[in-house]
CHARMM-style PDB file with segment names, atoms N, HN, CA, C and O in Angstrom:
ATOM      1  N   UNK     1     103.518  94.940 117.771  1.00  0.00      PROA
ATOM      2  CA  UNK     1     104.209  95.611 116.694  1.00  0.00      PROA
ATOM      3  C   UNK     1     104.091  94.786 115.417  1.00  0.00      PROA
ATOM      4  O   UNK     1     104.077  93.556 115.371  1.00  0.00      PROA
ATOM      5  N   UNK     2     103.992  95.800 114.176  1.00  0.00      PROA
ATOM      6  HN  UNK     2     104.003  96.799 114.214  1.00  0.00      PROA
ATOM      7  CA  UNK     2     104.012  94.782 113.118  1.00  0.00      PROA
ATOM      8  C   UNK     2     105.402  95.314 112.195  1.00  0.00      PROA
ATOM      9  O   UNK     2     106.126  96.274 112.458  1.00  0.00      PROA
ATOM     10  N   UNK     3     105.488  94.541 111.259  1.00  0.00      PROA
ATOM     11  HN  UNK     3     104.899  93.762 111.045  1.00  0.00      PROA
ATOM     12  CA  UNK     3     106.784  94.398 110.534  1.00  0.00      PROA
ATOM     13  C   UNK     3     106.464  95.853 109.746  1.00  0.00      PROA
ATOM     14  O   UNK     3     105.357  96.344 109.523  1.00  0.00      PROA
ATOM     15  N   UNK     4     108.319  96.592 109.260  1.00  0.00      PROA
ATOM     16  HN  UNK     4     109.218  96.193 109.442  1.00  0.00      PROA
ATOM     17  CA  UNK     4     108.342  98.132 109.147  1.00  0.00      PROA
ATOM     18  C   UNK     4     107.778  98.235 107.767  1.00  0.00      PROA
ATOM     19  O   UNK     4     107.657  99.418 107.449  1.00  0.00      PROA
ATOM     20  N   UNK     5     107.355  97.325 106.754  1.00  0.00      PROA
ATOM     21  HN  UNK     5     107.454  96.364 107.012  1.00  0.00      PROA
ATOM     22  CA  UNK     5     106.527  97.536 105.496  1.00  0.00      PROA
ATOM     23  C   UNK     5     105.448  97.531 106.259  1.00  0.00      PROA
ATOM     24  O   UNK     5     105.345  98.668 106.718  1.00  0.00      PROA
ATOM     25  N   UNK     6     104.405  96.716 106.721  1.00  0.00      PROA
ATOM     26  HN  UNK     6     104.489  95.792 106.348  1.00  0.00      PROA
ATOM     27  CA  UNK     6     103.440  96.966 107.035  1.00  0.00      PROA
ATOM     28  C   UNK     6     102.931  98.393 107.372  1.00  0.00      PROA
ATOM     29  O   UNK     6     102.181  99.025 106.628  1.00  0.00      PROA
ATOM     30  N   UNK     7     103.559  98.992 108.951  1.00  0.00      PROA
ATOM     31  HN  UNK     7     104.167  98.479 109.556  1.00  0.00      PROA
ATOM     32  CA  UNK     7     103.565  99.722 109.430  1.00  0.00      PROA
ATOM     33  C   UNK     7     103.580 101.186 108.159  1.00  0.00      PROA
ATOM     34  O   UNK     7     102.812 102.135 108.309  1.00  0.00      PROA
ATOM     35  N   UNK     8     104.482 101.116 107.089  1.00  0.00      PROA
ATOM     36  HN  UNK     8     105.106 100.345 106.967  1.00  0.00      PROA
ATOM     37  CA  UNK     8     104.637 102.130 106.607  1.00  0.00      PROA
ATOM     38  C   UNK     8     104.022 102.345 105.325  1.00  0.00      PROA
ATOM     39  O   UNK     8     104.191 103.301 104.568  1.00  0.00      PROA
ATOM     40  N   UNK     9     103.003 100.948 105.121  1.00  0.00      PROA
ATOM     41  HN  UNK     9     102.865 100.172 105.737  1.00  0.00      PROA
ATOM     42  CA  UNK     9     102.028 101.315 104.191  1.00  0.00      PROA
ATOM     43  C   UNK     9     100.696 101.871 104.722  1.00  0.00      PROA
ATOM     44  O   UNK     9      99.904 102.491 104.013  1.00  0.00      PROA
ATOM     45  N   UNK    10     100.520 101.616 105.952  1.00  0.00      PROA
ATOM     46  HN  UNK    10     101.164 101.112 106.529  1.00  0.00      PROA
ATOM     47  CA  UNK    10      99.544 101.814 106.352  1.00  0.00      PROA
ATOM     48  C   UNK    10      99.395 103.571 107.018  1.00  0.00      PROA
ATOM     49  O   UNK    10      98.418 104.302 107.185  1.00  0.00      PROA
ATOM     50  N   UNK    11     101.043 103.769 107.295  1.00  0.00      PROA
ATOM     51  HN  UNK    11     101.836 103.175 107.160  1.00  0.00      PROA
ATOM     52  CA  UNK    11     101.178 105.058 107.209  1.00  0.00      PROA
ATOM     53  C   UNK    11     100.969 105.937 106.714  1.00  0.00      PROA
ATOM     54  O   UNK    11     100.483 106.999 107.105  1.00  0.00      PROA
ATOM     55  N   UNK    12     101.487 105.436 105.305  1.00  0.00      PROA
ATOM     56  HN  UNK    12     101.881 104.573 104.988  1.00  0.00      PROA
ATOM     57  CA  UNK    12     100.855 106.349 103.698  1.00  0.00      PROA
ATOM     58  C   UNK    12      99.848 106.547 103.905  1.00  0.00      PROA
ATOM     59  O   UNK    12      99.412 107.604 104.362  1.00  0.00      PROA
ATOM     60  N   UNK    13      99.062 105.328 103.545  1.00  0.00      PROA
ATOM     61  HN  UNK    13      99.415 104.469 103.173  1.00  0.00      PROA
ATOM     62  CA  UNK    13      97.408 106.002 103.568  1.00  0.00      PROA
ATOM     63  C   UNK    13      96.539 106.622 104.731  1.00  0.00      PROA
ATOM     64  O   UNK    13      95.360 106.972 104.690  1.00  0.00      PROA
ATOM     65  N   UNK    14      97.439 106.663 105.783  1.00  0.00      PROA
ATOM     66  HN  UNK    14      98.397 106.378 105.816  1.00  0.00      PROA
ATOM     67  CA  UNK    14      96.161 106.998 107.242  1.00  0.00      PROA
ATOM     68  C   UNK    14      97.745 107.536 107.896  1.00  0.00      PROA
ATOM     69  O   UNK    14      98.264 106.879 108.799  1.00  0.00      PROA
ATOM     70  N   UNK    15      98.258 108.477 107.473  1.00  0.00      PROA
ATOM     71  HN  UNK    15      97.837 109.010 106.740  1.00  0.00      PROA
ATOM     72  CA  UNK    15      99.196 109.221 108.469  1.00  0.00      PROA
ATOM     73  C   UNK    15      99.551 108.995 110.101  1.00  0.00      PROA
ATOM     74  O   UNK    15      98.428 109.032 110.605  1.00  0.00      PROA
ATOM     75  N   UNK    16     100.307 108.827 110.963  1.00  0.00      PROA
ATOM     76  HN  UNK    16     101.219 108.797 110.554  1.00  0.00      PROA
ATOM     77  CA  UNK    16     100.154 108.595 112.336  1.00  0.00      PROA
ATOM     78  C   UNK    16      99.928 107.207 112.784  1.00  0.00      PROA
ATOM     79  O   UNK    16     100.524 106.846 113.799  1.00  0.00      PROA
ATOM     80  N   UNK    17      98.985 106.199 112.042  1.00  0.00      PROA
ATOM     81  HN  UNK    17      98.500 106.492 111.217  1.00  0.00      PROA
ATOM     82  CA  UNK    17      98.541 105.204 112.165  1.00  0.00      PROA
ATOM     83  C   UNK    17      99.543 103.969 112.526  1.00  0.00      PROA
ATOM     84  O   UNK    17      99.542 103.098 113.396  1.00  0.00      PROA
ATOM     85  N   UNK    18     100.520 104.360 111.288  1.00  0.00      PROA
ATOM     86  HN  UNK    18     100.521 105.068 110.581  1.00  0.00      PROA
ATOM     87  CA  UNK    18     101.328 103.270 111.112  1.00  0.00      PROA
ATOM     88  C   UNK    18     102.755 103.663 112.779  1.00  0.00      PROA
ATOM     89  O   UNK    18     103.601 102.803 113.023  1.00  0.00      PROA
ATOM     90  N   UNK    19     102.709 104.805 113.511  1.00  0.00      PROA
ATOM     91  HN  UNK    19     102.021 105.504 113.313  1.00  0.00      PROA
ATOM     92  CA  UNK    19     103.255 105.025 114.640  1.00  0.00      PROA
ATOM     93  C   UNK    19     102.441 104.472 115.681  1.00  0.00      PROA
ATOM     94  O   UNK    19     103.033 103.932 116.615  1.00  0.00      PROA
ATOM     95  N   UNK    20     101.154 104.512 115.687  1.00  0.00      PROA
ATOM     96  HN  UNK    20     100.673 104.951 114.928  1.00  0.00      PROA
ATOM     97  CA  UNK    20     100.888 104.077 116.726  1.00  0.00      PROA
ATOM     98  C   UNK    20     100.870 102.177 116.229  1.00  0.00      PROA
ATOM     99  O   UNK    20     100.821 101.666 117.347  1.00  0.00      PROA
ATOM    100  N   UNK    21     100.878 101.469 115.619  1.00  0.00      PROA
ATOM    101  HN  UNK    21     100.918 101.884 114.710  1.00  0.00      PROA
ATOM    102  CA  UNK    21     101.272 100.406 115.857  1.00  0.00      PROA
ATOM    103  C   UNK    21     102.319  99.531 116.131  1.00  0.00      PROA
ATOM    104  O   UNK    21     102.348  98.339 116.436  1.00  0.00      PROA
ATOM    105  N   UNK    22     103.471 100.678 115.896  1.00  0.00      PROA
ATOM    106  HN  UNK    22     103.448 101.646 115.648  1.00  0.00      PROA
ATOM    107  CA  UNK    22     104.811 100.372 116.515  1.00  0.00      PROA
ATOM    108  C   UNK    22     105.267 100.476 117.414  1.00  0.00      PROA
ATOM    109  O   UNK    22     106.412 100.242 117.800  1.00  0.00      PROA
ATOM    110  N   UNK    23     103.730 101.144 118.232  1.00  0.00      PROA
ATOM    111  HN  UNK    23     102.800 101.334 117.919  1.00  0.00      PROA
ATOM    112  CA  UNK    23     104.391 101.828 119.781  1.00  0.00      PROA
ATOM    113  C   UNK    23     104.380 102.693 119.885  1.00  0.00      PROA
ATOM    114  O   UNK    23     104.064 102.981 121.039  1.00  0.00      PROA
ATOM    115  N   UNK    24     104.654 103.917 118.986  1.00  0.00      PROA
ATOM    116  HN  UNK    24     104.910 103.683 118.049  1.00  0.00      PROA
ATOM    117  CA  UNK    24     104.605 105.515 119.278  1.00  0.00      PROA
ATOM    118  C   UNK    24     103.727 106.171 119.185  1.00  0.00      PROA
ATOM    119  O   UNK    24     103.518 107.031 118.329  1.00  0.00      PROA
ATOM    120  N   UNK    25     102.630 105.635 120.671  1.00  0.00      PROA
ATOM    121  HN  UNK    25     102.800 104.936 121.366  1.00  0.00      PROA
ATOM    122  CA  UNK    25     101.005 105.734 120.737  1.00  0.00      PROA
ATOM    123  C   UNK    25     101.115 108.177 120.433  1.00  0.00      PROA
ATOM    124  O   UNK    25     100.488 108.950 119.709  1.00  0.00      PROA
ATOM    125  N   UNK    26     101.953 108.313 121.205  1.00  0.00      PROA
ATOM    126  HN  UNK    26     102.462 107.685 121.793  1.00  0.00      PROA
ATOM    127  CA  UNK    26     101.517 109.944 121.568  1.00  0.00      PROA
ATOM    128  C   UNK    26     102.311 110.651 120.378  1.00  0.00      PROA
ATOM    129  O   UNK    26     101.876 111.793 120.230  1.00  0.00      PROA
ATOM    130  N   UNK    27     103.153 110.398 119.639  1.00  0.00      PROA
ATOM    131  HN  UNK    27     103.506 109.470 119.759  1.00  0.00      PROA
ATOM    132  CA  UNK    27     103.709 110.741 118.276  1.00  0.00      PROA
ATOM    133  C   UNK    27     102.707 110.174 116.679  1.00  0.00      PROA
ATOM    134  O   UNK    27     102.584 110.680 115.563  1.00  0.00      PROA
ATOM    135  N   UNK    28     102.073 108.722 117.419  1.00  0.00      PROA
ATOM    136  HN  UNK    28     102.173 108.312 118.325  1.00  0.00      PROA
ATOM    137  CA  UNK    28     101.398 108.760 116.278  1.00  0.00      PROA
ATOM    138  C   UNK    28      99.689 109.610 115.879  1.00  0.00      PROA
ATOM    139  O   UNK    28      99.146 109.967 114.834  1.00  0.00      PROA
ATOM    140  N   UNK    29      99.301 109.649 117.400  1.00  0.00      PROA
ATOM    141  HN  UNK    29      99.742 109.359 118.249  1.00  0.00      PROA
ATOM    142  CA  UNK    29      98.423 110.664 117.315  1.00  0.00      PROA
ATOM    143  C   UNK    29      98.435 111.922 116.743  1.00  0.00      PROA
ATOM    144  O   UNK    29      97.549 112.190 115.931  1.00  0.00      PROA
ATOM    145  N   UNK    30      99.548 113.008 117.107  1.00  0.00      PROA
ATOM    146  HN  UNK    30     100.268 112.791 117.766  1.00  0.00      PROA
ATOM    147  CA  UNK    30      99.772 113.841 116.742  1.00  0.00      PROA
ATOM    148  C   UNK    30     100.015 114.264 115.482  1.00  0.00      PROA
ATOM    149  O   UNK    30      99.657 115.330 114.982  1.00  0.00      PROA
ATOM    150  N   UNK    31     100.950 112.950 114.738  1.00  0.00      PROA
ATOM    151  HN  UNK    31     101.241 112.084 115.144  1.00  0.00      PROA
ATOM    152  CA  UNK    31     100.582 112.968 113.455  1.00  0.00      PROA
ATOM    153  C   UNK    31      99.475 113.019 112.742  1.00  0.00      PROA
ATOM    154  O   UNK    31      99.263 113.956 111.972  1.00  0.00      PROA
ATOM    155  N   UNK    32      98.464 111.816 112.943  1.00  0.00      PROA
ATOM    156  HN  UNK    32      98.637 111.055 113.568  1.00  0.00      PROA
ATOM    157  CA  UNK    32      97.568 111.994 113.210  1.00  0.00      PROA
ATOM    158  C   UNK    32      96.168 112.944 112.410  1.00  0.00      PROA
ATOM    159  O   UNK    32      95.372 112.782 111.485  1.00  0.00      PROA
ATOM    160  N   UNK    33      96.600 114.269 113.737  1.00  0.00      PROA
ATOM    161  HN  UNK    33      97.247 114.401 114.488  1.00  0.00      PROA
ATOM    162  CA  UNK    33      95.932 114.890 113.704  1.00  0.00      PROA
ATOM    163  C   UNK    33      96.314 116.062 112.558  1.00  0.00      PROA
ATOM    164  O   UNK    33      95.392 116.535 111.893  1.00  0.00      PROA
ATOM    165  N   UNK    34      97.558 116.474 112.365  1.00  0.00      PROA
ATOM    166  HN  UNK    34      98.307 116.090 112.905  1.00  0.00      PROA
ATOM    167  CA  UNK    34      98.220 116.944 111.754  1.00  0.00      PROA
ATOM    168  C   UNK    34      97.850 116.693 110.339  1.00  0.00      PROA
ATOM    169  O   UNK    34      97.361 117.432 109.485  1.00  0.00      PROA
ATOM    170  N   UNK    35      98.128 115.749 110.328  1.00  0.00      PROA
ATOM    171  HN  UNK    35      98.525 115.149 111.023  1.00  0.00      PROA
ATOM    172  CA  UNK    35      97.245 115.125 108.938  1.00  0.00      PROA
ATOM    173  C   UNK    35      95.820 115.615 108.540  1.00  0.00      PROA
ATOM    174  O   UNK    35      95.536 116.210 107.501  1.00  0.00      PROA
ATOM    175  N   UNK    36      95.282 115.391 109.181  1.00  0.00      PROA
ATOM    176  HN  UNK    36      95.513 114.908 110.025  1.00  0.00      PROA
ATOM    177  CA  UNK    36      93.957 116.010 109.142  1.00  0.00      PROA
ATOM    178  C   UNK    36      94.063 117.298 108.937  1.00  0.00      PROA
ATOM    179  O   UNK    36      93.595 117.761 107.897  1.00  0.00      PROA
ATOM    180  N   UNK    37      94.549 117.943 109.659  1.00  0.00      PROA
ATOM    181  HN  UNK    37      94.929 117.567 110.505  1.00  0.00      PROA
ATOM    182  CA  UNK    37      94.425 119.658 109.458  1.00  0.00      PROA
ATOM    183  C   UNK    37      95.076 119.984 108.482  1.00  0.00      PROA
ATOM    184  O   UNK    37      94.586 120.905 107.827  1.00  0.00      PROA
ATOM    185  N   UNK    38      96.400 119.396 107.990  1.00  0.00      PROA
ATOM    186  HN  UNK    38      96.798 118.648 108.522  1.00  0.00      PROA
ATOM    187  CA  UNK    38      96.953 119.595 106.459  1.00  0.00      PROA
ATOM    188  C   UNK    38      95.624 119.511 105.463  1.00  0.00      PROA
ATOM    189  O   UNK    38      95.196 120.421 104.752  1.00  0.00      PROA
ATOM    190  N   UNK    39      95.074 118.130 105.610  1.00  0.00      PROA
ATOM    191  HN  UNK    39      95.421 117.390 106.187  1.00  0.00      PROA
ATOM    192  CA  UNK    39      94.251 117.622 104.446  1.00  0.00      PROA
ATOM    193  C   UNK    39      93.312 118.695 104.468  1.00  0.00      PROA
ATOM    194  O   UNK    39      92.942 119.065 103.354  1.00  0.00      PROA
ATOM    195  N   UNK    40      92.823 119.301 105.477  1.00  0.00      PROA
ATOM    196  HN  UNK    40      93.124 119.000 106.382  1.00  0.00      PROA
ATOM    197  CA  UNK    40      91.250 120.056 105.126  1.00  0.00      PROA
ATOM    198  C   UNK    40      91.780 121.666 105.075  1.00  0.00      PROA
ATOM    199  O   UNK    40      91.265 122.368 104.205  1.00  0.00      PROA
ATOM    200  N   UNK    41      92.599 122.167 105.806  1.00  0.00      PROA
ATOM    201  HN  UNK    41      93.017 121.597 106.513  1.00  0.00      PROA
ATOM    202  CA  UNK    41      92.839 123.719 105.727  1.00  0.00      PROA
ATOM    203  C   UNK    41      93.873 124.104 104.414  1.00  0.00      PROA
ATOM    204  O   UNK    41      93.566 125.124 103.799  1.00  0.00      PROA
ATOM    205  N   UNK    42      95.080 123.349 103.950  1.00  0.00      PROA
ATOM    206  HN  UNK    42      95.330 122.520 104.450  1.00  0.00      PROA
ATOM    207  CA  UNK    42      95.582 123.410 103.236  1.00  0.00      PROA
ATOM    208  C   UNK    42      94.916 122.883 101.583  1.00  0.00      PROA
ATOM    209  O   UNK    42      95.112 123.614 100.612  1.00  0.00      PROA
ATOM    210  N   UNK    43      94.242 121.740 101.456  1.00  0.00      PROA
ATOM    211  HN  UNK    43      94.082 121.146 102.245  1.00  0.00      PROA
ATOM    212  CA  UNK    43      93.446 121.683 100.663  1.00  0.00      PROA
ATOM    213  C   UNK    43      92.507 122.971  99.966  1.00  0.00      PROA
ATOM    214  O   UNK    43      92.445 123.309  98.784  1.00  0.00      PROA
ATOM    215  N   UNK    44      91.813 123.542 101.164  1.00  0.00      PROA
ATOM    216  HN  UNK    44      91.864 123.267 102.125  1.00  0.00      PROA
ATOM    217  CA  UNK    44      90.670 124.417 100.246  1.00  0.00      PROA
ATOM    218  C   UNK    44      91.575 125.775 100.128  1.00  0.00      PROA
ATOM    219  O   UNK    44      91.333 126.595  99.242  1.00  0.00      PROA
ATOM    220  N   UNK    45      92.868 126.010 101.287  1.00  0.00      PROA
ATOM    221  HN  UNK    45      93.064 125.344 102.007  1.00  0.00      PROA
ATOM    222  CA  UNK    45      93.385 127.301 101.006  1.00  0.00      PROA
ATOM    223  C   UNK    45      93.993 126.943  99.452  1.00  0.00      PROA
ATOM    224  O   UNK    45      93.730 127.647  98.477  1.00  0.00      PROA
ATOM    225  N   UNK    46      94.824 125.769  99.394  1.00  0.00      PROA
ATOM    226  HN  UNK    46      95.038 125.198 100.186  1.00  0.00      PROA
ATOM    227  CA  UNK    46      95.676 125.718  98.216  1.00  0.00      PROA
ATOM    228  C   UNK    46      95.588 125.006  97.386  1.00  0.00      PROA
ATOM    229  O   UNK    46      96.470 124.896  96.534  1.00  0.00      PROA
ATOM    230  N   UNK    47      94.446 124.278  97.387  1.00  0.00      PROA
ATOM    231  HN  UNK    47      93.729 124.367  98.078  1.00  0.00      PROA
ATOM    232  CA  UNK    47      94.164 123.535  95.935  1.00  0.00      PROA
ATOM    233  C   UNK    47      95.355 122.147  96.038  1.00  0.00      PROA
ATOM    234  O   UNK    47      95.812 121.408  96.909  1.00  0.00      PROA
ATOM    235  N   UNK    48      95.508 122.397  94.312  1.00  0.00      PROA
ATOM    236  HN  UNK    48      95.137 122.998  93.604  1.00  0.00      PROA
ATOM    237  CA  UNK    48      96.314 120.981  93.767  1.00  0.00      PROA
ATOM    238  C   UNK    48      97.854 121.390  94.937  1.00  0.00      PROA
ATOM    239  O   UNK    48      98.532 120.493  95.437  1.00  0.00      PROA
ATOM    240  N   UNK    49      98.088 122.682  95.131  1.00  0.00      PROA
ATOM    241  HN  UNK    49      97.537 123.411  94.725  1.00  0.00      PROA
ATOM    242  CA  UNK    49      99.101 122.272  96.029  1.00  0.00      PROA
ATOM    243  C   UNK    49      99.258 122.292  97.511  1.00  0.00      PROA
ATOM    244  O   UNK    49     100.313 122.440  98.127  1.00  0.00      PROA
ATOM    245  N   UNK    50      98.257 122.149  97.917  1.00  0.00      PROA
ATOM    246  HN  UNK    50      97.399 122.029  97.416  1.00  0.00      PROA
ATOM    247  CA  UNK    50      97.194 121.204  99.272  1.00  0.00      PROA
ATOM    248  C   UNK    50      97.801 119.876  99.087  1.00  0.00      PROA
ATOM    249  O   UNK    50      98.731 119.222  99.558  1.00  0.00      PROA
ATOM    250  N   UNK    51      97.165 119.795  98.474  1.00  0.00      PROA
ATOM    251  HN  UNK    51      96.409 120.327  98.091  1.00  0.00      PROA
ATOM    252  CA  UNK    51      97.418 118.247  97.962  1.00  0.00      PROA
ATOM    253  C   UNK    51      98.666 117.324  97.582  1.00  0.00      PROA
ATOM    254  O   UNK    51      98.761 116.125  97.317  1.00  0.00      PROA
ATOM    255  N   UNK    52      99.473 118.247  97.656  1.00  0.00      PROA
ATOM    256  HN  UNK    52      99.396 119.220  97.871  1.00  0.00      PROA
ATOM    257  CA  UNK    52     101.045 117.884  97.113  1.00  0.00      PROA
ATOM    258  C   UNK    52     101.866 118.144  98.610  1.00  0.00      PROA
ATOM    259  O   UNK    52     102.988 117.726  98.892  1.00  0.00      PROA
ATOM    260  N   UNK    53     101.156 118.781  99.281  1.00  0.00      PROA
ATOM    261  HN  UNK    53     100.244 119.121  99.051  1.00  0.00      PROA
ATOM    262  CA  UNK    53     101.964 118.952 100.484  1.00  0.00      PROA
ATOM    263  C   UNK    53     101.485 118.105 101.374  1.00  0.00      PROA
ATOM    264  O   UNK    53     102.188 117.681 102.291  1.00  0.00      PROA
ATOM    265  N   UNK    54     100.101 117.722 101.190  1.00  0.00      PROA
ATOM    266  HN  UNK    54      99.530 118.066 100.445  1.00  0.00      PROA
ATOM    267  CA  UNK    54      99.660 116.615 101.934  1.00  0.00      PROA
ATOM    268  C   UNK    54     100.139 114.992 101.536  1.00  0.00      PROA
ATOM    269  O   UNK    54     100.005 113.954 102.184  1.00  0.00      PROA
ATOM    270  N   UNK    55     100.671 115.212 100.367  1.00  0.00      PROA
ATOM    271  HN  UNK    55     100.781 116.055  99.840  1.00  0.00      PROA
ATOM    272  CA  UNK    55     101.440 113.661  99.814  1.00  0.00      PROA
ATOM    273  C   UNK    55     102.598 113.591 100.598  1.00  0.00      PROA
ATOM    274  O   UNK    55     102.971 112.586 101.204  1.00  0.00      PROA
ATOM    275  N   UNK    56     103.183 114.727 100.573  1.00  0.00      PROA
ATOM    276  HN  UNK    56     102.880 115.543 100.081  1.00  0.00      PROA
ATOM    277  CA  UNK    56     104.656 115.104 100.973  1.00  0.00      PROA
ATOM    278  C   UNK    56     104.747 114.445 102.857  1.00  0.00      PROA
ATOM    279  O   UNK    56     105.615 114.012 103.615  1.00  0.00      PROA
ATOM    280  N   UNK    57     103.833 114.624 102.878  1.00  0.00      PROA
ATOM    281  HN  UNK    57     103.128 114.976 102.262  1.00  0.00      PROA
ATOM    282  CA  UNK    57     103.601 114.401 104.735  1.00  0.00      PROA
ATOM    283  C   UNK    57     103.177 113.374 104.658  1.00  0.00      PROA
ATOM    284  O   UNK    57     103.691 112.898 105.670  1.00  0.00      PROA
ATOM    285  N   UNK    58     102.571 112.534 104.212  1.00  0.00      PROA
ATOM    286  HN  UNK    58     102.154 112.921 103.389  1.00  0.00      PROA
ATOM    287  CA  UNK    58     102.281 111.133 104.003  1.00  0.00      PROA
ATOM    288  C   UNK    58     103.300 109.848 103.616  1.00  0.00      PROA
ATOM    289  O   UNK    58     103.244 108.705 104.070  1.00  0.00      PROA
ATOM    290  N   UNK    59     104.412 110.494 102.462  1.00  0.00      PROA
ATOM    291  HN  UNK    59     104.457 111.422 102.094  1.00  0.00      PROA
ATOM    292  CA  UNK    59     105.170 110.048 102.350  1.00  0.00      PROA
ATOM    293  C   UNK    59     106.310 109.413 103.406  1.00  0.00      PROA
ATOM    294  O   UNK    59     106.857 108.317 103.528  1.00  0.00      PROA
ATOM    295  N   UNK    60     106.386 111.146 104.337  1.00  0.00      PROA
ATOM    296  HN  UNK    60     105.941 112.036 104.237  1.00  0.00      PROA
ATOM    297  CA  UNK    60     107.240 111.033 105.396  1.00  0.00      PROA
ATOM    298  C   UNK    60     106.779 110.357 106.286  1.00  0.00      PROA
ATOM    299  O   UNK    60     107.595 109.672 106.902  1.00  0.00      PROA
ATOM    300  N   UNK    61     105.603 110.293 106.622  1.00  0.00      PROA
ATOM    301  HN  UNK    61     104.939 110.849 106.121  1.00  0.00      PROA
ATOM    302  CA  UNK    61     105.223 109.451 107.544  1.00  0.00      PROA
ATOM    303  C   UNK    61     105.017 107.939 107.267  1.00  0.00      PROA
ATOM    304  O   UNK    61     104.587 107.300 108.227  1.00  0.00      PROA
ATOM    305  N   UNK    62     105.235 107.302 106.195  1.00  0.00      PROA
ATOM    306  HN  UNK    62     105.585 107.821 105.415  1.00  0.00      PROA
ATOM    307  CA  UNK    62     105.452 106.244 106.036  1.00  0.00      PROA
ATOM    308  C   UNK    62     106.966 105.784 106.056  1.00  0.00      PROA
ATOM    309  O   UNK    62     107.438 104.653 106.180  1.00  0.00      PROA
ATOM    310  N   UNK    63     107.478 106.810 105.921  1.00  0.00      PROA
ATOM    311  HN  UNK    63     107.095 107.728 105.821  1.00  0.00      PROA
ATOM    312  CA  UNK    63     109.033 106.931 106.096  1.00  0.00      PROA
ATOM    313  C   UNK    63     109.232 106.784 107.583  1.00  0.00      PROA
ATOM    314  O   UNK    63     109.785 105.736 107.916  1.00  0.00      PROA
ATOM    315  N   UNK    64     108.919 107.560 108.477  1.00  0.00      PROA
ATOM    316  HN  UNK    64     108.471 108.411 108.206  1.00  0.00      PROA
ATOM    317  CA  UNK    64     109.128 107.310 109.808  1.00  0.00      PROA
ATOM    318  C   UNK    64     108.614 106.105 110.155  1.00  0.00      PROA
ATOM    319  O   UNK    64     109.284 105.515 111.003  1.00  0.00      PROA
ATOM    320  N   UNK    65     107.266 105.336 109.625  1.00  0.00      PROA
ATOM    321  HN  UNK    65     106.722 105.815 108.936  1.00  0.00      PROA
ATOM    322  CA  UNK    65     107.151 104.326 111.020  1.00  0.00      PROA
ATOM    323  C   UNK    65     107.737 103.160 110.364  1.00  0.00      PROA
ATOM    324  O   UNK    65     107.822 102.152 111.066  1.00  0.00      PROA
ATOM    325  N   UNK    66     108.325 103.064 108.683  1.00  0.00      PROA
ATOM    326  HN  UNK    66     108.256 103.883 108.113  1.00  0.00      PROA
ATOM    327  CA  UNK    66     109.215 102.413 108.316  1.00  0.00      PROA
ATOM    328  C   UNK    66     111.007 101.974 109.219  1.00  0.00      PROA
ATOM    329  O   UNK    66     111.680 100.946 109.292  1.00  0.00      PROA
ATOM    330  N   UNK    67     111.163 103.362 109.735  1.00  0.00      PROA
ATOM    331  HN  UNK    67     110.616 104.197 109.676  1.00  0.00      PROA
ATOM    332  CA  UNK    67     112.540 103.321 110.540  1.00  0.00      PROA
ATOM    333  C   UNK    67     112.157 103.111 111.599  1.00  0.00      PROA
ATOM    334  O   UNK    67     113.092 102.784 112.330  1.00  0.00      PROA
ATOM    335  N   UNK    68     110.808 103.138 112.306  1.00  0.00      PROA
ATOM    336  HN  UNK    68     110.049 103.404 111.713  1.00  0.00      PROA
ATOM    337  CA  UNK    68     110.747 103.056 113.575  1.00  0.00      PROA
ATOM    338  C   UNK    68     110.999 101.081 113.921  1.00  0.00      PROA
ATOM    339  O   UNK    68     111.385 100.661 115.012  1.00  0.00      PROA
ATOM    340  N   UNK    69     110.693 100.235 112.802  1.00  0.00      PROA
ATOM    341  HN  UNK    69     110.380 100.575 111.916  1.00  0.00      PROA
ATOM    342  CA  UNK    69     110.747  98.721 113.071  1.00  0.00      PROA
ATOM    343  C   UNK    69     111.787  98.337 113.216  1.00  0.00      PROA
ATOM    344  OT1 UNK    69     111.977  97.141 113.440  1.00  0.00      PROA
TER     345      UNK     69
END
């Protein structure tokens, strides 16, 4: 495990990531993947606000593996 800044910067930028280094191998996957499918289906359906919803989920997920330490 690494310390809950770490974990939740690394979250930001790579969604899920920062869960699975805290341990929450099958929650951080899923994020994950989630991420991904936000970034590419919501992107070309919705443009700049693709993109705002994909911050929005990034955010949170640096938020979660922040509380998870």
């Amino acid at each position: 495990m690494v310390s809950p800044i770490v974990a939740a910067i690394i979250s930001f930028f790579f969604p899920g990531i920062g869960q699975v280094v805290q341990g929450e191998t099958k929650k951080g996957i899923i994020m994950f993947v989630a991420a991904i499918v936000i970034s590419i289906i919501l992107t070309y359906a919705l443009g700049t606000i693709g993109n705002i919803i994909y911050l929005i989920y990034a955010v949170y997920a640096a938020y979660d593996a922040y509380n998870m330490g």
